[in-house]
C-alpha positions as CSV (number, residue, x, y, z in Angstrom):
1,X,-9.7,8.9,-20.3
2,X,-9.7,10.2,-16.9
3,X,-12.0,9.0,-14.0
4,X,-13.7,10.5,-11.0
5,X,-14.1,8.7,-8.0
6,X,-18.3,9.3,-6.1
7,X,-16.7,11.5,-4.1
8,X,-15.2,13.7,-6.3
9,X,-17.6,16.6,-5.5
10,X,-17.0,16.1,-1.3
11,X,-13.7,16.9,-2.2
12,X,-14.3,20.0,-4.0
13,X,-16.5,21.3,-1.3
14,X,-13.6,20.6,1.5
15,X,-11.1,22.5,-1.2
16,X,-9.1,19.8,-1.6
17,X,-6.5,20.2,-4.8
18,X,-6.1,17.1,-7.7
19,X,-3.9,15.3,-9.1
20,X,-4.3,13.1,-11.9
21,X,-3.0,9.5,-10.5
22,X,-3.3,6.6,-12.9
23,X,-5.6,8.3,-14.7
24,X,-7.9,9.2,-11.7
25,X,-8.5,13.1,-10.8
26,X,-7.4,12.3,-7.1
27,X,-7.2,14.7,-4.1
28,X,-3.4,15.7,-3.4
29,X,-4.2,17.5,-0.2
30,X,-7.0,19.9,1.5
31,X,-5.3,22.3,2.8
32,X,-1.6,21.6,3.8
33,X,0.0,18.2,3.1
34,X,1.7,18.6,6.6
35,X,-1.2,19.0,8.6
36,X,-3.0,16.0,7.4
37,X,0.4,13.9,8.0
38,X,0.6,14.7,11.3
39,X,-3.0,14.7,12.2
40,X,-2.8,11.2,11.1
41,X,-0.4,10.3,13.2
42,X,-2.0,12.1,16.3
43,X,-5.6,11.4,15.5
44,X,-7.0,10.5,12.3
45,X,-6.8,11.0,8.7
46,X,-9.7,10.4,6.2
47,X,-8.8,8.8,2.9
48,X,-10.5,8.5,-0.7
49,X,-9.1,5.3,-2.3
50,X,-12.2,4.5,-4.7
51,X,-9.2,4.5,-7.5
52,X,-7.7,0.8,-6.3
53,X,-8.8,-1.9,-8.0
54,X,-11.5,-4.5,-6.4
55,X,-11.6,-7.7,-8.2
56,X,-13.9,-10.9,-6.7
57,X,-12.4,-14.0,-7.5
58,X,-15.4,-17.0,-6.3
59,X,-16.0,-20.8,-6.8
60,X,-14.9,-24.0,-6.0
61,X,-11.2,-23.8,-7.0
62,X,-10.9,-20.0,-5.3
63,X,-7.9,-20.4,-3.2
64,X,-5.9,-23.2,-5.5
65,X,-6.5,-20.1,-8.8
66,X,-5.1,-17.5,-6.8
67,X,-2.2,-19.6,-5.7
68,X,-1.3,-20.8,-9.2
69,X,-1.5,-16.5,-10.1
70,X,0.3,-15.5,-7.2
71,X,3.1,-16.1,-5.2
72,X,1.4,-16.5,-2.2
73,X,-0.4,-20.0,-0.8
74,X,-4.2,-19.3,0.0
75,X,-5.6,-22.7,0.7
76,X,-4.4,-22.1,4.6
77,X,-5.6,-18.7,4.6
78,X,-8.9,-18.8,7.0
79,X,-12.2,-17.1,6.1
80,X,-12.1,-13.3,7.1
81,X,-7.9,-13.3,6.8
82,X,-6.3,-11.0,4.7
83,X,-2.9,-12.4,2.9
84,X,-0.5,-9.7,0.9
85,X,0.9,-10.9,-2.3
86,X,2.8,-10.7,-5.0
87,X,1.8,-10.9,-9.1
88,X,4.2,-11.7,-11.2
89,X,5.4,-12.1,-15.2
90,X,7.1,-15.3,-16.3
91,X,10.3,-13.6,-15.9
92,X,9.8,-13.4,-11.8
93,X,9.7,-9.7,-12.3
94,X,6.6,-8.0,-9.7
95,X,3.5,-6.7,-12.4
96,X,1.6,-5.7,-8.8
97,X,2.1,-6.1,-4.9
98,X,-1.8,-6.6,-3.9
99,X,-3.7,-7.9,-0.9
100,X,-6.0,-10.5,-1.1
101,X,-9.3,-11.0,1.6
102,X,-10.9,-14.4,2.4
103,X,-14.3,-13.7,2.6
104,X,-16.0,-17.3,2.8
105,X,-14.6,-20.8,1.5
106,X,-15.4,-20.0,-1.8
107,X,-14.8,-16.1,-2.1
108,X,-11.9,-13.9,-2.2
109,X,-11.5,-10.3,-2.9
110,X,-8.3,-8.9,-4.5
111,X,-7.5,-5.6,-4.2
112,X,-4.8,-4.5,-6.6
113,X,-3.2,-0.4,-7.0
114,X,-4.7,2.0,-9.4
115,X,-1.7,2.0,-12.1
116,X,-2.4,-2.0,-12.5
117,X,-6.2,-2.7,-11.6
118,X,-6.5,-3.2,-15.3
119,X,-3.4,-5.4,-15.7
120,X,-3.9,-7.6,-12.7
121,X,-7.7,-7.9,-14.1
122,X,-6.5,-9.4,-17.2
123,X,-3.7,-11.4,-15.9
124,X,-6.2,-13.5,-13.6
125,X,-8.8,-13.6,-16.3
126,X,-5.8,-15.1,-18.0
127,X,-4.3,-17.3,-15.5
128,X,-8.2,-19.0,-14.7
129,X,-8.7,-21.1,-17.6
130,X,-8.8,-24.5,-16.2
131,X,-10.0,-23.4,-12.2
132,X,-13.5,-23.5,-11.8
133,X,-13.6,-19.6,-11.2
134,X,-15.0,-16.4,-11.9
135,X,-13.3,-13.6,-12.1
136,X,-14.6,-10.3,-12.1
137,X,-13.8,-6.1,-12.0
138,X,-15.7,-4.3,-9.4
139,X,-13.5,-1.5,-9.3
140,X,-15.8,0.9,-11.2
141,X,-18.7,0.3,-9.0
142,X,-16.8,0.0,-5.5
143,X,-16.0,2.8,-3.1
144,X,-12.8,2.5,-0.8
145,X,-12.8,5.3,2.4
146,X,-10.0,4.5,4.7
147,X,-9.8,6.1,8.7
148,X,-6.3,6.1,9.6
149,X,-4.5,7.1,12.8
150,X,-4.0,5.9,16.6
151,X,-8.1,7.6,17.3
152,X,-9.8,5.6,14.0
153,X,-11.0,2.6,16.1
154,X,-12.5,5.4,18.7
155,X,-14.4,7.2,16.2
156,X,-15.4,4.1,14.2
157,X,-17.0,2.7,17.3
158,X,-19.6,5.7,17.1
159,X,-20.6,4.9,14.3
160,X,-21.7,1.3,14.6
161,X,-24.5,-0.7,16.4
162,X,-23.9,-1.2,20.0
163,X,-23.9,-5.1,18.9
164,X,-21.5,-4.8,16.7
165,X,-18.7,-2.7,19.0
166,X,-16.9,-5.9,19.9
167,X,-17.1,-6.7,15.9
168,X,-14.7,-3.9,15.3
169,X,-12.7,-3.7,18.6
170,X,-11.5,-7.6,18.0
171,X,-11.1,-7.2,14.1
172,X,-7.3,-8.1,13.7
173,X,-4.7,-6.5,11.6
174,X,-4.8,-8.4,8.2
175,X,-8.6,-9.5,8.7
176,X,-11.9,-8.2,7.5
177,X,-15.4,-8.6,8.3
178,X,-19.1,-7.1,7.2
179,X,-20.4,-4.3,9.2
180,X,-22.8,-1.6,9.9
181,X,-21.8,1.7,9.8
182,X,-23.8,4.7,9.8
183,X,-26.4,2.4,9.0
184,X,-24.4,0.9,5.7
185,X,-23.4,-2.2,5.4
186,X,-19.5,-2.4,4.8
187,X,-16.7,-4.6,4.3
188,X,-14.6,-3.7,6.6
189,X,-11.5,-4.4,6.2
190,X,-8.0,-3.5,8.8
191,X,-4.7,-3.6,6.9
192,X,-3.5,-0.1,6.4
193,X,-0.9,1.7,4.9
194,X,0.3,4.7,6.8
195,X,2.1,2.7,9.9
196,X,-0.9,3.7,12.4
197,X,-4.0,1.7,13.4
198,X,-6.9,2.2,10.9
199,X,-9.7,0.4,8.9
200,X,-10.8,0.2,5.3
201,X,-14.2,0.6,4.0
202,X,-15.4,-1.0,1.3
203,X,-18.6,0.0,0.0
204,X,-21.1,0.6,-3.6
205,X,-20.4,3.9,-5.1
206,X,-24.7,4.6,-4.6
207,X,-23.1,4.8,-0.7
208,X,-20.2,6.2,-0.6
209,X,-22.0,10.1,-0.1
210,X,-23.4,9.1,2.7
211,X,-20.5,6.8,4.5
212,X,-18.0,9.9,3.5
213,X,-19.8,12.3,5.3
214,X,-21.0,10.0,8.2
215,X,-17.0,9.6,8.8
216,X,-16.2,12.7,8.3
217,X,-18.0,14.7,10.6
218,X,-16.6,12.8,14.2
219,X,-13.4,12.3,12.8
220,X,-13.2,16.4,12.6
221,X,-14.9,16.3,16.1
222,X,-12.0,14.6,17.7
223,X,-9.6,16.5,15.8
224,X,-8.5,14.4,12.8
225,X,-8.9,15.6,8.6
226,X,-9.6,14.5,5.6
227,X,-6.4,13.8,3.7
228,X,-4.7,13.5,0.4
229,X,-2.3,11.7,-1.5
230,X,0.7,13.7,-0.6
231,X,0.1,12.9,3.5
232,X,0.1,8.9,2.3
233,X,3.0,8.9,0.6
234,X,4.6,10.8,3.1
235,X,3.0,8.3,5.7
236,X,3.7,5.0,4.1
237,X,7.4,6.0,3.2
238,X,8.4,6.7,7.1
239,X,6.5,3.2,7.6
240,X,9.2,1.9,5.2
241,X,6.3,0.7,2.6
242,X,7.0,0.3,-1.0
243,X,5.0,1.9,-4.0
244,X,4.6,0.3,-7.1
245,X,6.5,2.1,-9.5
246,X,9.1,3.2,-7.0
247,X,10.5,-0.1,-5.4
248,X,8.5,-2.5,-7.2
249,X,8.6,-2.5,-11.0
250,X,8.6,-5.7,-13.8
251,X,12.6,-5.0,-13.3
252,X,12.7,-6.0,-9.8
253,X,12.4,-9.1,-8.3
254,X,11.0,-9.9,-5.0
255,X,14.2,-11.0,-3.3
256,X,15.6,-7.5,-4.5
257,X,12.8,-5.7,-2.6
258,X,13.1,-8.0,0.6
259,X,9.8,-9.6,-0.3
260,X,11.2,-13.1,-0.6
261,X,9.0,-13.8,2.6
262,X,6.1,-13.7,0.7
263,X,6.7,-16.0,-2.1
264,X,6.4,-19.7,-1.9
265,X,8.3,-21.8,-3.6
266,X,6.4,-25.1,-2.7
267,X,4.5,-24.5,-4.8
268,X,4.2,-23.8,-8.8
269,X,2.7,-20.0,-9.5
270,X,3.7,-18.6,-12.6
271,X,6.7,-16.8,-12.2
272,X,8.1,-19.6,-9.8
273,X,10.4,-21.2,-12.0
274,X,12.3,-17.9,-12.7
275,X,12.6,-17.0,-8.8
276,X,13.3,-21.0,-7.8
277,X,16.8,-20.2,-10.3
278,X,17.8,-17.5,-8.3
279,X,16.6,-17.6,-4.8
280,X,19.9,-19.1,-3.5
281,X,21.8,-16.4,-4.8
282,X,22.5,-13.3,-3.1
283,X,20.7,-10.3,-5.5
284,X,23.2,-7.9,-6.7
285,X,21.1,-5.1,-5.7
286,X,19.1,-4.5,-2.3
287,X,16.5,-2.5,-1.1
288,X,17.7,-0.2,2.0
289,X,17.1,2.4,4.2
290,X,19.1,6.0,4.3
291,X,18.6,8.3,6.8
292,X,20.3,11.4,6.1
293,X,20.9,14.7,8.8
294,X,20.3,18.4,7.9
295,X,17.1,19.7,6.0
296,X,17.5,18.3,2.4
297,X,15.9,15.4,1.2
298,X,17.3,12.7,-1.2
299,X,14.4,12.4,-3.9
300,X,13.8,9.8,-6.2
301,X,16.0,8.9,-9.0
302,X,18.8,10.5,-7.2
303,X,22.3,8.9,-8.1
304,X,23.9,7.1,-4.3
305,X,27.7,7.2,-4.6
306,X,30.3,5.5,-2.5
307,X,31.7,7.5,0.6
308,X,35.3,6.3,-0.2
309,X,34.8,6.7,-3.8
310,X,32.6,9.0,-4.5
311,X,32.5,9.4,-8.0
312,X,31.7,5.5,-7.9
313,X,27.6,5.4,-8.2
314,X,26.3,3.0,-6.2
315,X,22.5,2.8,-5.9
316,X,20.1,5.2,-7.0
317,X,17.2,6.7,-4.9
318,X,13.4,5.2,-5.4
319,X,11.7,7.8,-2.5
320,X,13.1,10.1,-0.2
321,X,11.1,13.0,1.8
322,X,12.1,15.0,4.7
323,X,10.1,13.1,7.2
324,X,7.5,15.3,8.8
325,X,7.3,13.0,11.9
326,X,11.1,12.8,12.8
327,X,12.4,15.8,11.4
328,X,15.5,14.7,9.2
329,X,15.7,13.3,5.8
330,X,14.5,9.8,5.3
331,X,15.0,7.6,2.0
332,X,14.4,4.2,0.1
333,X,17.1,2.7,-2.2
334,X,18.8,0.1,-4.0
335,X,22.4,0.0,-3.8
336,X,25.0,-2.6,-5.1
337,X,24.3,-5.7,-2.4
338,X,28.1,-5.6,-1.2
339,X,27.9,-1.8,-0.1
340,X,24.7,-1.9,1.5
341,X,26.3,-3.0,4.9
342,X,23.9,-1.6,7.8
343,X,25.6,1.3,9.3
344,X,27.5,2.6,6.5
345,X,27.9,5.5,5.1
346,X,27.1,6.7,1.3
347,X,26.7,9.5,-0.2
348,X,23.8,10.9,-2.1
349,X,24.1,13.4,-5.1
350,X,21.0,16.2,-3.9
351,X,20.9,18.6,-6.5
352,X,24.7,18.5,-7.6
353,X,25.9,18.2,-3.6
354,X,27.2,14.7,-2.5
355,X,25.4,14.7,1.0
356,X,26.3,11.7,3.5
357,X,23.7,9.3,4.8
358,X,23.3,6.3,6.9
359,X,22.3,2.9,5.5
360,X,19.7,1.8,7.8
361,X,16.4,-1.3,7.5
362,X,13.1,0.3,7.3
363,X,10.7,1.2,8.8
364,X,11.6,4.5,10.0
365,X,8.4,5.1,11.9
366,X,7.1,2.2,13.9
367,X,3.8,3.4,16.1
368,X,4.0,2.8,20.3
């Protein structure tokens, strides 16, 4: 079954090209991948995301649910905070990286990636018995648009009631809050995942026409695009964010993938017992930065050998691009943990040629 997001004939009309992405025709760019990367890092970039998963999670035992099904605590986390998180099997393996919104005392809203909406759906339907929760899937009927880039809080602000300008201008990074935009009420959220300033928009599909083309039209003004798929995962890779499926996978623990700041192990969350084993021992793989010289880009799945032996294989490639933003290749990895040393060299088979490139920490792009 494949599924179309409300906005699926707004893209057609901009010429945008699709892709099917977890089973959602999705647009992959409008016109040239690279133009809508850099226009999001010099103004602004206008995303579709009605494919994520939204999923409200409301009554009296709210925040002690989600931190028995997550590895996060949420009890501390105040009304209109945003906490990302971590899902995960018995084993302590990841099934979804998500990010969770307080939206009263009672209320939260989980928003989980296309590929596992469905899985993380069930697993809290699952994990509830006993909390005195609901748990329900709004991803069908809820529209995301995102503005991203150093201009979105600019052209957001000429969209909203005068009254509601300080609303937006004071919204902090990981916080949400209702608002009125184009005359729409939204839930406006400000996380992002491109490494630039920007705001999420969270509305019912009946709206989404209307808030799409309300966006749309001063974010052209000032000089920004609508943008694809291929522009955010060439965005969120120099911002050195990982994609489910890439870095994060049932076979990969969060200590592997550096996330061992977001799990707490004060608490019980299924999974915790696995991870409390383990999380005094160094993992025998780590997730890395490479940053590589020349014009070719490492790729994912791409073997990483040792510079001194190189017919040793090392690590292997998870994504790699040539960064549009810096101009050289740019990669994540996991390599063995003992020869992922910052600074070091290794070498990384591209297409049958053993290229060197530096191990480095991510991000590669961090905005002024």
């Amino acid at each position: 079954m494949s599924f179309a997001t409300p906005l699926e004939n707004e893209h057609r009309s901009l010429g945008a090209s699709f892709t099917d992405f977890a089973g959602w025709q999705m647009p992959l760019k409008y016109d040239s991948d690279l133009t809508e990367h850099h226009a999001v890092r010099s103004v602004a970039g206008l995303f579709d995301l009605s494919h994520m998963g939204e999923i409200d999670v409301t009554g009296p035992d709210a925040a002690a649910f989600l931190g028995h099904a997550l590895a996060g605590e949420f009890t501390a986390v105040a009304p209109g905070r945003a906490k990302y998180s971590l899902i995960c099997n018995d084993d302590g393996g990841v099934i979804d990286d998500l990010v969770a919104y307080r939206l009263g005392a009672d209320q939260f809203l989980v928003v989980a990636n296309a590929s596992n909406a469905g899985t993380v759906f069930a697993k809290l339907t699952e994990r509830a018995a006993g909390f005195d929760v609901a748990v329900t899937d709004r991803s069908q009927t809820t529209a995301l648009i995102a503005l991203q880039g150093p201009a979105a809080e600019a052209i957001l602000l000429t969209l909203v009631p005068s009254a509601e300008a300080a609303t937006v201008q004071e919204l902090k990074y990981y916080a949400a809050t209702t608002a009125t935009v184009a005359g729409i009420p939204v839930l406006l959220g400000r996380t992002g995942y491109t490494g630039e300033d920007g705001f999420e928009l969270y509305v019912p599909n009946e709206n989404a026409v209307q808030l799409w083309r309300a966006l749309l039209e001063p974010t052209v003004r000032a000089g920004g695009v609508p943008a694809g798929l291929a522009c955010r995962d060439s965005l969120r890779l120099e911002a050195g964010m990982a994609l489910y499926g890439h870095e994060l996978s049932l076979d990969i623990t969060p200590f592997e993938a550096g996330l061992g700041r977001v799990v707490r192990l004060n608490k019980k969350f299924v999974g915790s017992e696995a991870l409390a084993k383990i999380a005094d021992t160094a993992p025998s793989r780590t997730l890395v930065g490479l940053v590589g010289t020349g014009k070719r880009a490492a790729r994912a799945e791409y073997a990483v050998h040792d510079a001194y032996d190189p017919n040793s294989v090392i690590g292997v490639v998870t994504s790699g691009i040539l960064s549009p933003t810096l101009g050289y290749p740019i990669a994540l990895a996991y390599l063995d943990s003992e020869r992922s040393r910052l600074g070091s060299t290794v070498l990384v088979d591209v297409r049958g040629g053993k290229l060197p490139f530096t191990v480095v920490k991510p991000p590669f792009y961090k905005r002024s």
